[in-house]
C-alpha positions in Angstrom: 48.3 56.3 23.8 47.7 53.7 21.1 49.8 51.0 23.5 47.3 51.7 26.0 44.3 51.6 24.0 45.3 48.0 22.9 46.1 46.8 26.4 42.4 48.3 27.7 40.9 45.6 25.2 42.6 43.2 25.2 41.7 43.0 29.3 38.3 43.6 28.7 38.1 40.9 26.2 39.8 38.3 28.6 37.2 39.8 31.1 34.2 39.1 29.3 36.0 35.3 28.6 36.0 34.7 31.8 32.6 35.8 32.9 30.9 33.6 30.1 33.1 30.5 31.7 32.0 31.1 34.7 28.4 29.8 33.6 29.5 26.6 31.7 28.1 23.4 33.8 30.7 21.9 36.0 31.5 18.6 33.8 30.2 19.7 30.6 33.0 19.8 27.6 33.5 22.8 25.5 33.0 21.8 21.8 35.2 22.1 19.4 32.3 22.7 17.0 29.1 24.3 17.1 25.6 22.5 17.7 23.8 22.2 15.2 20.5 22.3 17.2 20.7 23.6 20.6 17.9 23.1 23.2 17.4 23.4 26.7 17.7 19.8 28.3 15.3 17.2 28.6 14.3 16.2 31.8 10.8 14.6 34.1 8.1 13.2 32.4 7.2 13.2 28.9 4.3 13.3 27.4 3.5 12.9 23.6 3.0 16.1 21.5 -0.7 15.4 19.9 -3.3 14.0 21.0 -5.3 10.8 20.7 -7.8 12.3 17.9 -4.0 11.9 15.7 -5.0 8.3 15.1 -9.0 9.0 15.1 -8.8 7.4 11.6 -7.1 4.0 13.0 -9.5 3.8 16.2 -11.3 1.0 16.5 -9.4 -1.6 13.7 -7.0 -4.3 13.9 -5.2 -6.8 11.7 -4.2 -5.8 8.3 -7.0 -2.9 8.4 -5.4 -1.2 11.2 -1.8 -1.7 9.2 -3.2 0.1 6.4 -4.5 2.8 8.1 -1.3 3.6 9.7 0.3 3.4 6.6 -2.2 5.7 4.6 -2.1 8.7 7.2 1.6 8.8 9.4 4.0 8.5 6.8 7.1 10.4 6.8 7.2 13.8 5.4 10.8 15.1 5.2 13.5 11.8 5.7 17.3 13.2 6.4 20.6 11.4 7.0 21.8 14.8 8.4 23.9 14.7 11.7 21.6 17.2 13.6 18.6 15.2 13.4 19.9 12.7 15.8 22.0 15.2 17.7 18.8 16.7 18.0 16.2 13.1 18.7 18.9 11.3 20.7 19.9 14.0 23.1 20.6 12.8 26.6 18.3 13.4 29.7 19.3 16.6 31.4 22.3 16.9 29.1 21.8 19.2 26.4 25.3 19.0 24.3 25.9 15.0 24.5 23.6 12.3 22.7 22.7 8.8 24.5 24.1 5.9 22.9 21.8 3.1 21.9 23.8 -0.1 22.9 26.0 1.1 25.1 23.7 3.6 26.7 26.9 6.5 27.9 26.4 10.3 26.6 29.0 11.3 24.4 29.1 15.4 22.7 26.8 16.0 20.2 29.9 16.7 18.2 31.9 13.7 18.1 31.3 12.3 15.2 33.1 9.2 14.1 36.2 10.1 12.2 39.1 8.4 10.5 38.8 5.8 13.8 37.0 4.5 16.7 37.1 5.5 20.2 34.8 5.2 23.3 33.7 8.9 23.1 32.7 8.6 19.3 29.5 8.4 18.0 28.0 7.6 14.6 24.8 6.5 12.7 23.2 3.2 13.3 20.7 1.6 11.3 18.3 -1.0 12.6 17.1 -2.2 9.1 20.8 -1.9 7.7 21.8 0.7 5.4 23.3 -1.4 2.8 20.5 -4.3 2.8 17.4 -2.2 3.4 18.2 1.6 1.5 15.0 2.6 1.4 14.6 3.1 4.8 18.0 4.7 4.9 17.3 7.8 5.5 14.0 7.4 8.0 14.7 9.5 11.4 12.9 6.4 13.1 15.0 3.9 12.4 18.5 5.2 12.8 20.1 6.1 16.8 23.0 7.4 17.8 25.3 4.6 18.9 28.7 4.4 19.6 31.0 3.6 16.5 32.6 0.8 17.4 29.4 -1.8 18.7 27.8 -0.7 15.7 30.2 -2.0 13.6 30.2 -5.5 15.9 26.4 -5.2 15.1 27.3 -4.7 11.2 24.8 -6.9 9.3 23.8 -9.3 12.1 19.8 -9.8 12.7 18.6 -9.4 16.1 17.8 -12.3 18.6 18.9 -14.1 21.9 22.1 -15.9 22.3 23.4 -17.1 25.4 25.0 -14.7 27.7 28.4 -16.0 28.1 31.6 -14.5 28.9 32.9 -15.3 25.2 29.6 -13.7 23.6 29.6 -10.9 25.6 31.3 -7.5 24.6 33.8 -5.0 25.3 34.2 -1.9 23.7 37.8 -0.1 24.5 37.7 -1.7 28.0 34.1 -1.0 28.8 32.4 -4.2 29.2 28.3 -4.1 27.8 25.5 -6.2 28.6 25.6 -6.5 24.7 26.1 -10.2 22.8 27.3 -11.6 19.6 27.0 -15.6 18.6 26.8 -16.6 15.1 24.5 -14.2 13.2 22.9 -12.7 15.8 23.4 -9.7 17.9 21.4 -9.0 21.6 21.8 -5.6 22.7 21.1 -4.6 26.2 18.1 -4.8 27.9 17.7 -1.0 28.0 18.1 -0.8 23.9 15.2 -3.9 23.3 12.1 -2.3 23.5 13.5 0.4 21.0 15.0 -1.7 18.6 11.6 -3.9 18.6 9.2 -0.8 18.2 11.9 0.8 15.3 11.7 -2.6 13.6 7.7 -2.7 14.0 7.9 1.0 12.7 10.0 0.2 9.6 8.3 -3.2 8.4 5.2 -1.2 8.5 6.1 1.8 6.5 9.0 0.2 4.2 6.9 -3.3 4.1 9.8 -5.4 4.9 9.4 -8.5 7.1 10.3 -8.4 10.6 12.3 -11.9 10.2 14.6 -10.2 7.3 16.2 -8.3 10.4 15.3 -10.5 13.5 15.8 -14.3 14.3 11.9 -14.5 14.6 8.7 -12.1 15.0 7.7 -13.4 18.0 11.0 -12.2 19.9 10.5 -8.6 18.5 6.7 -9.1 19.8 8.1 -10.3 22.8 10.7 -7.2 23.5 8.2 -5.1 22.6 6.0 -6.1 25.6 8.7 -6.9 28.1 10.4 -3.3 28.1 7.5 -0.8 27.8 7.7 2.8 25.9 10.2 4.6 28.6 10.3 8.7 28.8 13.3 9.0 26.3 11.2 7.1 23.5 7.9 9.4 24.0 11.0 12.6 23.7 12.8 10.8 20.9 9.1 10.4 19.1 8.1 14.0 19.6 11.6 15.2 18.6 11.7 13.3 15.1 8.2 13.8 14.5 8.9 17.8 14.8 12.0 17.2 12.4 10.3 14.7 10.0 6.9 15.1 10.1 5.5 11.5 11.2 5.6 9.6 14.3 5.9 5.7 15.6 2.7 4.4 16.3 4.0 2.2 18.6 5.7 4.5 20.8 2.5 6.6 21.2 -0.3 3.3 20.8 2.2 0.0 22.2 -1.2 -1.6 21.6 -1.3 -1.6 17.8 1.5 -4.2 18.0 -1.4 -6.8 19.2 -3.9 -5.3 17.4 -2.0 -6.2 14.4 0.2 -9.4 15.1 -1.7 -10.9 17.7 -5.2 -9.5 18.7 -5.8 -12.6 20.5 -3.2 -11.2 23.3 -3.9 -8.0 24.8 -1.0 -5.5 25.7 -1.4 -4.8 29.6 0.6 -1.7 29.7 -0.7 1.6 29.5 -0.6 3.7 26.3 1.2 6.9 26.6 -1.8 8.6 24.7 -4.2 7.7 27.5 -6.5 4.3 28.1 -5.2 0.8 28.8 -6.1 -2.3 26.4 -6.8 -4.5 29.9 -9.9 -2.7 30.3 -13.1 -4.2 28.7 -15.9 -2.3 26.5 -18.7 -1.7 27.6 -20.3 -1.8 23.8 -18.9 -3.8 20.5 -19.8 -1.9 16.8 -19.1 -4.1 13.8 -19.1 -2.0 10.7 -20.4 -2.6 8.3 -23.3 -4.0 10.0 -25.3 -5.6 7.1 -22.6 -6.1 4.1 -24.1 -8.3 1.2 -21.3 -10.2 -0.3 -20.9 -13.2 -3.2 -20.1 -16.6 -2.8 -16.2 -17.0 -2.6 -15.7 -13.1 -2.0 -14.4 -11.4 1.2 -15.8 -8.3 3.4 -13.7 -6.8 6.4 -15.2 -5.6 9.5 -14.0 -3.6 11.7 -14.6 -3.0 15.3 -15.0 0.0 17.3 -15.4 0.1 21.2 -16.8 2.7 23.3 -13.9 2.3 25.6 -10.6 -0.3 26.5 -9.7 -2.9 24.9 -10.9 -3.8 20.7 -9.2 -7.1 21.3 -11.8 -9.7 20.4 -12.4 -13.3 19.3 -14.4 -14.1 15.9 -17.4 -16.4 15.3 -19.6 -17.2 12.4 -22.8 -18.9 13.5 -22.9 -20.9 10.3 -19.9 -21.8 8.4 -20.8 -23.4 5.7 -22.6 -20.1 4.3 -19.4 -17.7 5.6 -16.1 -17.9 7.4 -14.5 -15.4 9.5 -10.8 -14.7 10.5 -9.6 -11.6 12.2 -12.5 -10.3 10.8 -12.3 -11.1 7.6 -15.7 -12.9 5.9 -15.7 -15.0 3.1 -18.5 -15.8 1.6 -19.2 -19.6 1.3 -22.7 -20.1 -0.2 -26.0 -19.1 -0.4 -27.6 -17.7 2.9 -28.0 -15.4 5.8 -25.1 -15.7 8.8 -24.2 -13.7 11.8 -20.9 -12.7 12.9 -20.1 -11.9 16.2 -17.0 -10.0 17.6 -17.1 -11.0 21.3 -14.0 -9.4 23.7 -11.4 -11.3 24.8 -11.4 -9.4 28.6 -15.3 -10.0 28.7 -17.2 -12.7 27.1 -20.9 -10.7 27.6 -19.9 -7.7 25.3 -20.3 -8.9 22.0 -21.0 -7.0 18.4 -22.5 -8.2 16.0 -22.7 -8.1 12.0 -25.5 -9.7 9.4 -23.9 -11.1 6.1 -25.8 -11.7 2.8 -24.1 -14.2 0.8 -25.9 -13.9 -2.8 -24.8 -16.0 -6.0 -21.4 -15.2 -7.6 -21.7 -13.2 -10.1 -19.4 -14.2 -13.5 -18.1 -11.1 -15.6 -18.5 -11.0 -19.3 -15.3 -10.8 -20.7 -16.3 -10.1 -24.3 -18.7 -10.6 -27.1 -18.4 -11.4 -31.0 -20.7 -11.8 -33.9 -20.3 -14.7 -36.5 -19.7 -12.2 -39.5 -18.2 -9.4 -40.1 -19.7 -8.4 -43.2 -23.2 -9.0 -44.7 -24.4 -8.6 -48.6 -28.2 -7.9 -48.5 -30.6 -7.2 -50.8 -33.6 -5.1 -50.3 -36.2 -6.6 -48.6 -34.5 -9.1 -47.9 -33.3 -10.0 -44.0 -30.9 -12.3 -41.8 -30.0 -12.8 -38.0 -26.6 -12.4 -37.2 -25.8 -14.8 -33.9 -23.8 -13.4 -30.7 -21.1 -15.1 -28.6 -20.6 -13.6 -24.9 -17.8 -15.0 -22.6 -17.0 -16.6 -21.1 -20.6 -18.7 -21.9 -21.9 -19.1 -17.9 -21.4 -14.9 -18.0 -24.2 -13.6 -15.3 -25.7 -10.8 -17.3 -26.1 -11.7 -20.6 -28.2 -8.7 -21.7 -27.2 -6.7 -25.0 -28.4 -4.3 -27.0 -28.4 -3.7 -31.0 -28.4 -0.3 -32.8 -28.0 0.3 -36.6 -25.7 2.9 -37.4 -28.3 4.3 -40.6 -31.7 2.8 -39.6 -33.1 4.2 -43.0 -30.6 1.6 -44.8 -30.5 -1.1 -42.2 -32.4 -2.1 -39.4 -32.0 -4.3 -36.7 -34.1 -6.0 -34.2 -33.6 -6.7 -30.4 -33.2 -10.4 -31.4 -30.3 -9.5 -33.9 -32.4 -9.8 -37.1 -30.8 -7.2 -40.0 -33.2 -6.3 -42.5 -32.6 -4.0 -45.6 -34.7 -0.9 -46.3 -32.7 1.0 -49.3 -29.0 0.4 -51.3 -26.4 1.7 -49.6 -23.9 0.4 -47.0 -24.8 0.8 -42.4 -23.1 -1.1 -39.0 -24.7 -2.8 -36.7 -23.5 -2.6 -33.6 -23.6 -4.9 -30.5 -23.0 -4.1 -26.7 -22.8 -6.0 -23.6 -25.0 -4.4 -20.6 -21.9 -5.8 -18.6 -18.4 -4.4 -19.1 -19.9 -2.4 -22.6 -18.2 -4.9 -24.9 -18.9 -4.3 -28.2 -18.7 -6.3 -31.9 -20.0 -4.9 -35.0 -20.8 -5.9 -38.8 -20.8 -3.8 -41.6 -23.9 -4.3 -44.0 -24.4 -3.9 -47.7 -27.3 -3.3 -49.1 -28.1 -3.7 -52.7 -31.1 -3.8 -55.2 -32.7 -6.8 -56.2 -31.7 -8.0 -59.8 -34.2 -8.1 -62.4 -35.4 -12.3 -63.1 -36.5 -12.3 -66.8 -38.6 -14.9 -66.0 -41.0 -12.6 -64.6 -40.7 -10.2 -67.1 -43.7 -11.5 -70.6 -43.1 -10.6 -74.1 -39.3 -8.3 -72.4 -37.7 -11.7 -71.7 -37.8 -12.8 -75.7 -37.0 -9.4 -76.9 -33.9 -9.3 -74.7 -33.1 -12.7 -76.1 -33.8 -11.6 -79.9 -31.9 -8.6 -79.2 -28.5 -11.0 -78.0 -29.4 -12.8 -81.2 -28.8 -9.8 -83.4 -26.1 -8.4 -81.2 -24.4 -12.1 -82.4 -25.1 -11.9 -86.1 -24.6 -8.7 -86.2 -21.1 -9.3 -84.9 -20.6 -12.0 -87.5 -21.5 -9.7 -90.1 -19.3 -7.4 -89.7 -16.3 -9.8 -89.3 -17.0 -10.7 -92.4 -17.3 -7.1 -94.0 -13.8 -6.5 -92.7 -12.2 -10.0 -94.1 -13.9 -9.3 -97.9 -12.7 -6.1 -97.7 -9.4 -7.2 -96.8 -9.0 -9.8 -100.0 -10.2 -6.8 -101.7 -7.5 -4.4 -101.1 -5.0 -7.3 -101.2 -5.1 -7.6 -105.1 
């Protein structure tokens, strides 16, 4: 009875085996291994997961403002070098178990991890600002793919750029043949990979502050892959993906605008932005903020623009400048005067904004302040100015104030002049009305000795009186030497 107890499960086991087969996708491996994050696949058009109000606080700048805006709002929350955030990110379209390779651009199981050695259906972890040159960035979900393990160690070290495509530059990976290249110290990965690397690199300089020419031949080829291969549907995925696992996304996945705004504002970006609006539109309306800044002579004030709409690509012009320059909207101030700045757009030369800068004297800082004694012996009644040194000596505000620490004892006037009231000992302190520098003195007061010449009839008896105290003293030195003889017999 047992026998056939065992037999009846054992078929119904094998049963239930089958059935779940029967449901596998025809061409999809079983893994060896579980997933570690297991999602229904991607596939049609993607769209990023927030909205434009996200970058609300970066609307409207450009240049090194808009840079550190990015910087101060979007940075990453929760970094990982963990395998499942890029089984996860780099998932391939309509294939839920395999990841995408970056270079060579063939799925391969979300479980193949490179092992002991390479092969064409192993995968591992690639870093576009290298691991061992650039560790800081070494665990940022936004800068490391999936990619096949053997091109990424032909990439090893090597910056990006464009070699020529040649049969000897070109490679093969276990008999597959790439539209991947290697000359000298550069490597050129395949069209399809460009405009990711570029936007990972534009990513990574911004958040890391590295320079884009530590990793590429030049910043004007990452610029330029940026723009020739626009943000495709797997980038907007891969963005939402790591910005669910990390907590940050890449600006210029969601905005491929900022890229001008920031390098080249000059140049518009044509394409669409997957957030919605296209920088080849003009404004209709130009905002300069701040509209009326006041600045010193050899000091700087950014503006920034805001457009109702489009494009906040503009050209900058001072209308006088020897009283204030402007670059990328920058001011300096220049000299004394009143100037106008105007922001005019580089899609429509009749919307302009404009801003009003004060440039006022420059003001000098005091640096410090000392008095030309420390101490002071007074007598009552009696009065003296102590002198004060401010630097440096062409200091702006030059204003101080004096206080007596007992006024009773010591006073002191706004001019520095100490006078003593009554014996005993007060500071005076000074302080700058600029930076509250401070010096101080300490006073002693004491009375005023007696002058015998103004003193009649007391003056000779004192005299008299040091007279006798004299002969007095002789006398008795001579009491003590008689009596001395005396008892010497």
């Amino acid at each position: 009875m047992n026998q056939t107890k065992s037999l009846i499960s054992k078929v119904f086991t094998l049963s239930a085996l089958a059935i779940s087969l029967a449901f596998v996708p025809i061409g999809h491996a079983i893994l060896s291994s579980p997933i570690e994050e297991t999602t229904y696949a991607w596939t049609g058009t993607q769209t990023p997961s927030v909205t434009d109000s996200y970058y609300s606080q970066a609307s409207g700048l450009t240049g090194s403002t808009l840079k550190s805006k990015l910087y101060t709002f979007n940075k990453p929350v929760s970094t990982s070098y963990d395998w499942g955030r890029y089984e996860a990110a780099d998932e391939a379209y309509d294939n839920s178990n395999y990841v995408i390779c970056l270079y060579t651009r063939h799925d391969i199981p979300k479980s193949a991890h490179v092992g002991g050695s390479y092969s064409w259906d192993t995968w591992n972890r690639e870093h576009i600002y290298t691991q061992s040159a650039f560790p800081n960035s070494d665990t940022d979900n936004h800068n490391i793919f999936a990619c096949e393990g053997q091109i990424n160690n032909y990439r090893g070290n090597l910056k990006f750029g464009e070699v020529t495509h040649n049969s000897t530059n070109q490679l093969t990976v276990f008999g597959h043949l790439t539209n991947n290249y290697k000359a000298g110290s550069y490597f050129e990965p395949c069209d399809e990979a460009k405009g990711e690397v570029a936007r990972a690199v534009l990513y990574t300089s911004l958040y890391y502050n590295y320079t884009i020419s530590s990793i590429f031949q030049s910043e004007a080829i990452a610029l330029k892959w940026h723009a020739q291969f626009p943000v495709t549907q797997r980038e907007i995925f891969r963005n939402n993906k790591v910005h669910t696992l990390q907590g940050n996304r890449n600006p210029y996945v969601d905005h491929p605008s900022y890229a001008n705004s920031i390098y080249n504002p000059a140049t518009p970006y044509t394409d669409a932005d997957p957030l919605g609006g296209s920088t080849s539109t003009a404004p209709n309306t130009i905002t300069l903020s701040p509209s009326t800044p006041t600045i010193e002579v050899s000091k700087t004030v950014t503006l920034n623009v805001t457009v109702d709409t489009g494009s906040s690509s503009v050209t900058w012009a001072s209308s006088n400048n020897s009283i204030a320059t402007v670059t990328n909207g920058v001011v300096t101030g220049v000299a004394v005067g009143t100037v106008t700045i105007t922001a005019t757009s580089t899609l429509n030369s009749a919307v302009k904004g404009t801003a009003t800068i004060t440039v006022a004297e420059e003001t000098i800082p005091v640096t410090g302040i000392s008095l030309n004694k420390d101490t002071l012996s007074l007598t009552v009644g009696n009065s003296e100015t102590l002198v004060a040194t401010i630097s440096p000596s062409n200091a702006t505000n030059k204003n101080v104030t004096w206080a007596s620490s007992n006024s009773t004892i010591v006073s002191v006037s706004s001019t520095g002049e100490v006078t003593a009231k009554e014996v005993g000992f007060a500071t005076i302190t000074i302080t700058t009305e600029d930076g509250s520098f401070t010096d101080t003195c300490g006073v002693t007061v004491e009375r005023e000795p007696i002058n015998p010449t103004n003193n009649g009839g007391c003056g000779g008896s004192i005299a008299i009186s040091s007279g006798l105290i004299a002969a007095l003293s002789a006398i008795g030195i001579a009491a003590i030497l008689i009596k001395k003889k005396k008892f010497s017999k």
